[in-house]
C-alpha positions as CSV (number, residue, x, y, z in Angstrom):
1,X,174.7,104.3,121.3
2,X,173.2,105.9,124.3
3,X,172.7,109.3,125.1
4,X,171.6,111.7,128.2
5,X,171.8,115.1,128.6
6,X,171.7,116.5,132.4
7,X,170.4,120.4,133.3
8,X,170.8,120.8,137.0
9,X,169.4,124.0,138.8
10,X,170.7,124.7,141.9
11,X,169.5,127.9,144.4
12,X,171.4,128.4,147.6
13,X,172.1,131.3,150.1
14,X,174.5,132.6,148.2
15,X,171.9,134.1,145.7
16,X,168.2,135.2,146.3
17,X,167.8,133.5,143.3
18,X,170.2,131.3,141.1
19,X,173.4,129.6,142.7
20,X,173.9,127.2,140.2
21,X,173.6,126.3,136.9
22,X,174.6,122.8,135.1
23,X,174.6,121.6,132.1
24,X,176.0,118.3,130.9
25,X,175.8,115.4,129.4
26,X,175.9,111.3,130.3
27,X,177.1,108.8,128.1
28,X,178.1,104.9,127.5
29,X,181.5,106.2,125.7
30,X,182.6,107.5,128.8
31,X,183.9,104.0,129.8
32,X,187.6,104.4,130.6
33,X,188.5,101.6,128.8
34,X,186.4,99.7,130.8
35,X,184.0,96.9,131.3
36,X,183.2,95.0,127.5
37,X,180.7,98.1,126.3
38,X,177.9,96.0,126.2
39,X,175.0,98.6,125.4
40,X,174.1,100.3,128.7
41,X,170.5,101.0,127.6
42,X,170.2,104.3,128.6
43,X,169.5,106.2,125.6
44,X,168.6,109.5,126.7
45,X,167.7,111.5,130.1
46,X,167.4,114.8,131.7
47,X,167.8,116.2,135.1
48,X,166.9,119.2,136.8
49,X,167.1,119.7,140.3
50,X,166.4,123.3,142.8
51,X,168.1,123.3,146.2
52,X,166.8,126.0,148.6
53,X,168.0,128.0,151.0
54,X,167.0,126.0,153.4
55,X,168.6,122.9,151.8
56,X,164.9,121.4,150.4
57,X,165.5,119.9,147.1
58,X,163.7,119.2,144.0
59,X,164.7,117.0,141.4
60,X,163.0,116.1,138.1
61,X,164.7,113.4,136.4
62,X,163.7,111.6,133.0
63,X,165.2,108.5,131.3
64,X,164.8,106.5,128.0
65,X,165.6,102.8,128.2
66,X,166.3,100.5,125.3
67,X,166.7,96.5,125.1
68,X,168.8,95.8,121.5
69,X,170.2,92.2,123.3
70,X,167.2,90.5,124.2
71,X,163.0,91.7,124.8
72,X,164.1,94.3,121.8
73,X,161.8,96.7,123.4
74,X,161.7,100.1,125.2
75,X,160.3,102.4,128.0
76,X,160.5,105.6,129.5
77,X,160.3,106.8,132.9
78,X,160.0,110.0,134.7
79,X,160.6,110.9,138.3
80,X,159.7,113.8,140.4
81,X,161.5,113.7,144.1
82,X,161.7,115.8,146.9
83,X,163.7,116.0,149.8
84,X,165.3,117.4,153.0
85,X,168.8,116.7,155.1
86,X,168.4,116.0,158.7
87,X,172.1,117.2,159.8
88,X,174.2,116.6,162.7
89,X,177.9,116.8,163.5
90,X,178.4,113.2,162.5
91,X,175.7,112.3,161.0
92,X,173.1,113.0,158.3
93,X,169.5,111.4,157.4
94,X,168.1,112.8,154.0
95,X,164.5,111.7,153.3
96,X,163.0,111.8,150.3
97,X,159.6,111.2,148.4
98,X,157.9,111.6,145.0
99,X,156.2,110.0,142.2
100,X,157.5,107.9,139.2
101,X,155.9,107.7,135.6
102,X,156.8,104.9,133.4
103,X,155.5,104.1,129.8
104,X,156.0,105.5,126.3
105,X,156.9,109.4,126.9
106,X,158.0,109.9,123.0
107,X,162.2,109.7,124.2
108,X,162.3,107.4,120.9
109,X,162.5,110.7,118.6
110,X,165.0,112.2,121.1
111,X,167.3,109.5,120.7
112,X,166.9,109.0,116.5
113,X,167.8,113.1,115.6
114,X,170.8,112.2,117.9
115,X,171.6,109.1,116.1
116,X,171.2,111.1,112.4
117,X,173.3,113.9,113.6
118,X,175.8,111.7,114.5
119,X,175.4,109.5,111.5
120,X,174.8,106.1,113.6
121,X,171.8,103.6,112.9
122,X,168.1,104.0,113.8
123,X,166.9,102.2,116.8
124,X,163.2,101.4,116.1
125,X,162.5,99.5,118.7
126,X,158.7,99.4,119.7
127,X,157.5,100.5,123.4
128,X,156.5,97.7,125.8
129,X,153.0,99.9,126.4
130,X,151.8,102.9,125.1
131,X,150.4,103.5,128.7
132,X,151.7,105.7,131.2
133,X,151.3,104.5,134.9
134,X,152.1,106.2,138.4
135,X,154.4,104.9,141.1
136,X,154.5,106.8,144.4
137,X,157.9,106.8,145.8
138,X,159.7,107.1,148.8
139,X,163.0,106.3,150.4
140,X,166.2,108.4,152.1
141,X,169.8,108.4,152.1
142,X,171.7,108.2,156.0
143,X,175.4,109.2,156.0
144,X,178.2,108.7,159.1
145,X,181.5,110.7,157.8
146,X,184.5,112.9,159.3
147,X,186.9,115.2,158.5
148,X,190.8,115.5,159.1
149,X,192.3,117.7,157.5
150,X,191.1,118.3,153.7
151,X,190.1,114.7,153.3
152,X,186.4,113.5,154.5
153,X,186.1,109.8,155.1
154,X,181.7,108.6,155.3
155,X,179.5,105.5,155.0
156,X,176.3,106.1,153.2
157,X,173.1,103.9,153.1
158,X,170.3,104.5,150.5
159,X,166.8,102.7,150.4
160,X,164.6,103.9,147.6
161,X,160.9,101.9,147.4
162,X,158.3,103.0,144.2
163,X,155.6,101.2,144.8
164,X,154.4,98.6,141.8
165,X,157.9,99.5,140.1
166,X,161.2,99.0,141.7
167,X,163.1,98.6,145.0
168,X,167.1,99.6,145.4
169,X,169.0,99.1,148.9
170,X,173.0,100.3,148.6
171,X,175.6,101.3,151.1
172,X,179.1,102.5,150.6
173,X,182.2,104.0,151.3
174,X,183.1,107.5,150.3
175,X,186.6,109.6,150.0
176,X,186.7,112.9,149.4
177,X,190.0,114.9,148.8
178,X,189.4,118.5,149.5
179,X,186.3,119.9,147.6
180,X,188.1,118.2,144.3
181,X,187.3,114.8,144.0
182,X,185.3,111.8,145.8
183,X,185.5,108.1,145.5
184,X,183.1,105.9,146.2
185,X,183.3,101.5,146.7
186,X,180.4,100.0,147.3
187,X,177.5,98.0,146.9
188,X,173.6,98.1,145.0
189,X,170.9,95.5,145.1
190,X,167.9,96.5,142.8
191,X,164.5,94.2,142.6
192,X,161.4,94.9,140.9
193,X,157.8,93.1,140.6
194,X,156.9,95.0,137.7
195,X,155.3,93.5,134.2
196,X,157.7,95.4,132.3
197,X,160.4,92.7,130.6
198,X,163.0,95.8,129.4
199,X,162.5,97.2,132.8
200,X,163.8,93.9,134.6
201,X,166.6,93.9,132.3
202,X,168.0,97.3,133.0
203,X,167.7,96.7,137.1
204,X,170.0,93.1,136.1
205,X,172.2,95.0,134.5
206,X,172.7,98.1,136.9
207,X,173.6,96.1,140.2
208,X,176.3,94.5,142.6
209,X,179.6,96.1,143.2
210,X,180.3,99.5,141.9
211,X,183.0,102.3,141.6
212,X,182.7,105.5,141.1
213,X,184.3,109.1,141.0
214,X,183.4,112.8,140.9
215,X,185.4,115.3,140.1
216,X,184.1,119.3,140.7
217,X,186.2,121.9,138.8
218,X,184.0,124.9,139.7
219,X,183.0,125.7,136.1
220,X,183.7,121.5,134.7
221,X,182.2,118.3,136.7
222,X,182.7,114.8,135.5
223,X,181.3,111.8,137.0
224,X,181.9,108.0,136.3
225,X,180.8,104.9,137.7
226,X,181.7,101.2,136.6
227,X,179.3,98.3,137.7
228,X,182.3,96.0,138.8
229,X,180.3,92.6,138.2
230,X,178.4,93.1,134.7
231,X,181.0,95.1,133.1
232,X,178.8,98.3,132.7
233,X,180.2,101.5,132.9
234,X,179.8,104.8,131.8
235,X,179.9,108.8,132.6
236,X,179.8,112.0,131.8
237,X,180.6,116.0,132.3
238,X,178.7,119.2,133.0
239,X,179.4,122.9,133.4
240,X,178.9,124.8,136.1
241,X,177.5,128.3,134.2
242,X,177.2,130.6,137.4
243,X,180.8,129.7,138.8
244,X,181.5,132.1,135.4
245,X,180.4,135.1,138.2
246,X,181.9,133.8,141.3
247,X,185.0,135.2,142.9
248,X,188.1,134.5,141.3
249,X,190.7,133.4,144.3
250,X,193.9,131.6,142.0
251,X,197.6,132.1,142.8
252,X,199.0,129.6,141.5
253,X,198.6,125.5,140.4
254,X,199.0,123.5,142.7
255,X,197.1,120.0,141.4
256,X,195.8,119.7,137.6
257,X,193.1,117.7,136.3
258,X,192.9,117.7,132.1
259,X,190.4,115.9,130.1
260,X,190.1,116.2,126.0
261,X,189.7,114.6,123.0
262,X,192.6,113.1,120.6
263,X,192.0,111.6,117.2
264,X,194.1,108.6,115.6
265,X,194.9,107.9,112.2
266,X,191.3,106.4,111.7
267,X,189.6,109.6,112.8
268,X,188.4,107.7,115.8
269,X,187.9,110.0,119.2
270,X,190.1,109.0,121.9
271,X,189.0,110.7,125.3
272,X,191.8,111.9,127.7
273,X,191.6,112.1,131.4
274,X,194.3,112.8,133.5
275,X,195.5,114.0,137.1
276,X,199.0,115.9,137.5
277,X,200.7,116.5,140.6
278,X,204.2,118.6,139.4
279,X,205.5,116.8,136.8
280,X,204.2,113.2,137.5
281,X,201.0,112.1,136.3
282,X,198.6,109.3,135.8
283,X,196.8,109.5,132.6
284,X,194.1,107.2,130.8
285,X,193.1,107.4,127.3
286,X,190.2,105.1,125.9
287,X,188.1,105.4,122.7
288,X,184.5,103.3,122.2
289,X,182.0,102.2,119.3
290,X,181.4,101.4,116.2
291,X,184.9,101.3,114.3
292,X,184.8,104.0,111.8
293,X,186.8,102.3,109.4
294,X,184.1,99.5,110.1
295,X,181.0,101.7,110.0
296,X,178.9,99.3,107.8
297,X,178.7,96.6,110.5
298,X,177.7,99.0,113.6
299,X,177.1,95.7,115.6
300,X,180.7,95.0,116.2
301,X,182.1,98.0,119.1
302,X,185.7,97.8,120.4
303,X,186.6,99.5,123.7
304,X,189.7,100.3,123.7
305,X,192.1,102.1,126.7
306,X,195.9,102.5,128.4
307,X,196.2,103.6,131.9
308,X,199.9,105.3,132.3
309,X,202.1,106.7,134.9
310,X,204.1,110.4,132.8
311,X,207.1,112.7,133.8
312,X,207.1,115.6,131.7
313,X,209.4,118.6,131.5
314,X,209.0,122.1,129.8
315,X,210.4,125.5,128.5
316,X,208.3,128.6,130.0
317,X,209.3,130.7,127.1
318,X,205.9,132.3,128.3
319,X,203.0,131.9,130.4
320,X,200.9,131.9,126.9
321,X,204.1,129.7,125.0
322,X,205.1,126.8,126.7
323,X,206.6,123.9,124.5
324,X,206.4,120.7,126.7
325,X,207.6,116.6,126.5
326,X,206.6,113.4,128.1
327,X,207.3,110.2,128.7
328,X,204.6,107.6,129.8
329,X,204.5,104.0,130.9
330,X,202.0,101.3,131.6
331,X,199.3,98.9,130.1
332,X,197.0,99.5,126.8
333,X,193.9,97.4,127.0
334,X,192.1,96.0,123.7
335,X,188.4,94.8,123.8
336,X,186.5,93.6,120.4
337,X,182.4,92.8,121.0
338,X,180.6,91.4,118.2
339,X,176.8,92.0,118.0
340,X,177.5,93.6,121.2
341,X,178.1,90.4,123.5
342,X,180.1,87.8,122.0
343,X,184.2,88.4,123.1
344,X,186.3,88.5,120.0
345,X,189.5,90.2,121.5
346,X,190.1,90.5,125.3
347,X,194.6,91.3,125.6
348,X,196.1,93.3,128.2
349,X,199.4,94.7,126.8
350,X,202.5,96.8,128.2
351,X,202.8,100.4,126.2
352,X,205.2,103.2,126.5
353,X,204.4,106.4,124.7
354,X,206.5,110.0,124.0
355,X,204.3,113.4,123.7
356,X,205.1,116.7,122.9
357,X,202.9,119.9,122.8
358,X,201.9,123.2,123.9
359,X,200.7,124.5,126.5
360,X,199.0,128.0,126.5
361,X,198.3,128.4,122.3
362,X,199.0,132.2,122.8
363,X,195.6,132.7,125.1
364,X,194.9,133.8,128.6
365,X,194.0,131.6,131.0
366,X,189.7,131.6,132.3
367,X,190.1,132.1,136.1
368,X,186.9,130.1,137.9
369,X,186.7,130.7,141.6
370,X,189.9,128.7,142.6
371,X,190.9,127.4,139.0
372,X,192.7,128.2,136.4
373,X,191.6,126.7,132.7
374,X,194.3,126.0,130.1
375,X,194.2,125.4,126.1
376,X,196.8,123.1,125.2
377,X,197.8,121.0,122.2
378,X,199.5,117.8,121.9
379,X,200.7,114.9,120.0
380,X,201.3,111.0,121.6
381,X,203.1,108.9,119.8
382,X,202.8,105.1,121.4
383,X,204.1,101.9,121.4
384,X,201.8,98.8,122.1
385,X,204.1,95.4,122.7
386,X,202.9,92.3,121.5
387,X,200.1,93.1,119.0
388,X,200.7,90.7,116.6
389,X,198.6,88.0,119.0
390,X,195.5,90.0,118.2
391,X,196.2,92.0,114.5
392,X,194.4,88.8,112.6
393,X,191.0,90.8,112.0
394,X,191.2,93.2,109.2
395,X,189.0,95.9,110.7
396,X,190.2,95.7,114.0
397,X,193.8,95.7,113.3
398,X,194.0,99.5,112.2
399,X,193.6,100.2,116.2
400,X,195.5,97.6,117.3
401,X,199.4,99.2,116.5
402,X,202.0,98.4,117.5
403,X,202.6,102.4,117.2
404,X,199.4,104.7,117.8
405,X,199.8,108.4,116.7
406,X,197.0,110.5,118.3
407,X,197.2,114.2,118.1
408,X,194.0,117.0,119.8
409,X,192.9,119.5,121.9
410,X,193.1,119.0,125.8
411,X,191.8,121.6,128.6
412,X,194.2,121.9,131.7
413,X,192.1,122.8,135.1
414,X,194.8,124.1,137.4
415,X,193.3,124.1,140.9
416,X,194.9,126.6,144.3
417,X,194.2,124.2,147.2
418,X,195.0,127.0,149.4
């Protein structure tokens, strides 16, 4: 299982000092039921990164890289960049330079006390080197964009070049809605001429077409991006600490974004992730692993997830009280790996689900700048059509259904567009 934690420091204009703080966390779970969740090799990483006043940025980033499917070895890398937007009305040039180190940085031990506090297997893989070696770095990122109204359409070209270790050229397309969310389709082509075997096999794994999303609730970011051609994915969240001081400007909700976790009758974690507009939504659950009813033979991971249109309806018996229903519709995908690349189950099912909760558990809404957080509970119960074609392994039939009873914790982000 791979691992990264991110810490992001941001200084601006806003503050002499501090004008953000992030914290968060990157992971291969965070698939949406996407991609076959082949390991990522990413086991653990760290960012921090200070933007000035005047817009100069520095970013240190760090990153431990594990092979468990072929060279069964590993490496770590960390990079120190700088860098400064050229602006104009139109258009925007952001150079950049720095230094990459690459070899055995001791991330192994990081990685292992996660993997014993979570109770999954040790990964003693051995390091391809126990050498460090410098890469000088340089590279820049040109963006063409415009604004109508509160959506922002751009192209954006990146070249990166780190001398003796690896070589990335990308371009794409970006939509942003408002200061909410952006989208991004495109394209990455990595190369490298280093000796490095584990290192050639992350930059063949990490490349071609891509899509990705961002979403920035003031105090809670999440980011995902899925590497259309390999069948990578993954993603993760951070918080926002100083948005906890900024001004507090909601009326009322006018667009909802919720994300949670909801546990089945195996004890497996389900993540929710959904966007509300009124009473319609589209909502996507997916859960990722080792089975837990299956936790002797780690080397077998499902990746399982539904994508669903809702309609829901409520009773405001009070702002801090509000018992709710909802139907949902669509597709509930099932994905079986074993020894993390052979295809035992790939089925693509219709599903329809009912779910009732409450929204509010009897405590105040958190205010964040122009969002309002929410505490709500709720129960799904779901109905998978045509399981039988896949229910003939024993330990992967318990998440197969037909009916799927998940019940948690979800956190409502109610966001004043005005």
């Amino acid at each position: 299982m791979a691992f990264c934690f991110i810490l992001s420091l941001c200084t601006t204009s806003v503050s002499a000092n501090i004008g953000s703080l992030t914290i968060g966390t990157n992971n291969d779970w965070y698939t949406m039921g996407i991609g076959h969740n082949h390991d990522d090799g990413l086991s653990y990483g760290s960012t921090v990164e200070a933007v000035f006043p005047s817009s100069f940025t520095l970013s240190l980033a760090t990153g431990g890289y594990t092979d468990r499917l072929d060279t069964m070895k590993r490496y770590d890398v960390i990079s120190l960049m700088a860098s400064y937007p050229l602006q104009g009305q139109l258009f925007t040039f952001t150079p950049r330079a720095g230094l990459v180190a690459s070899g055995n940085l001791g991330f192994n031990e990081v990685q292992n006390h996660f993997h014993s506090l979570i109770g999954r297997d040790l990964l003693n893989l051995t390091y391809t080197t126990d050498e460090i070696s410098l890469h000088p770095s340089i590279g820049g990122r040109a963006t063409l964009g415009t604004s109508v109204g509160g959506m922002r359409a751009s192209v954006e070209f990146d070249l990166d070049y780190a001398h003796a270790w690896e070589q990335t050229y990308s371009g794409n397309v970006r939509l942003q809605f408002d200061s909410i969310i952006s989208v991004r389709l495109g394209y990455l082509q990595r190369s490298t001429n280093h000796s490095c075997a584990v290192h050639q096999e992350m930059v063949e794994r990490y490349q071609g077409t891509f899509l990705s999303y961002h979403y920035d609730g003031g105090l809670l970011h999440t980011q995902f991006i899925s590497y259309l051609e390999t069948g990578r994915s993954f993603g993760g969240f951070s918080f926002d600490i100083v948005s906890l001081w900024g001004e507090k400007q909601f009326r009322s909700a006018d667009f909802i974004f919720s994300t949670g976790f909801l546990y089945d009758l195996n004890g497996q974690q389900n993540r929710l992730f959904a966007f509300s507009y009124k009473d319609v939504s589209f909502e996507i659950r997916h859960k990722n692993g080792p089975m837990f009813n299956n936790m002797d033979d780690q080397d077998d991971r499902l990746n399982v997830g539904s994508w669903m249109l809702g309609y829901s309806w409520g009773i405001t018996l009070h702002p801090r009280f509000e018992p709710y229903g909802k139907l949902l519709a669509g597709a509930q995908r099932f994905n079986l790996q074993q020894d993390f690349t052979t295809t035992i189950v790939e089925s693509l099912h219709p599903t329809i689900a009912i779910e009732v909760g409450l929204k509010g558990l009897g405590i105040p809404g958190l205010v964040i700048e122009r969002q309002n957080y929410r505490l709500r509970f709720t129960s799904t119960l779901q109905y998978v059509f045509g399981t039988e074609e896949i229910s003939t392994i024993d330990y992967f039939e318990a998440h197969t259904g037909p009916w799927l009873l998940m019940t948690g914790i979800v956190i409502d982000v109610e966001h004043d567009w005005e």
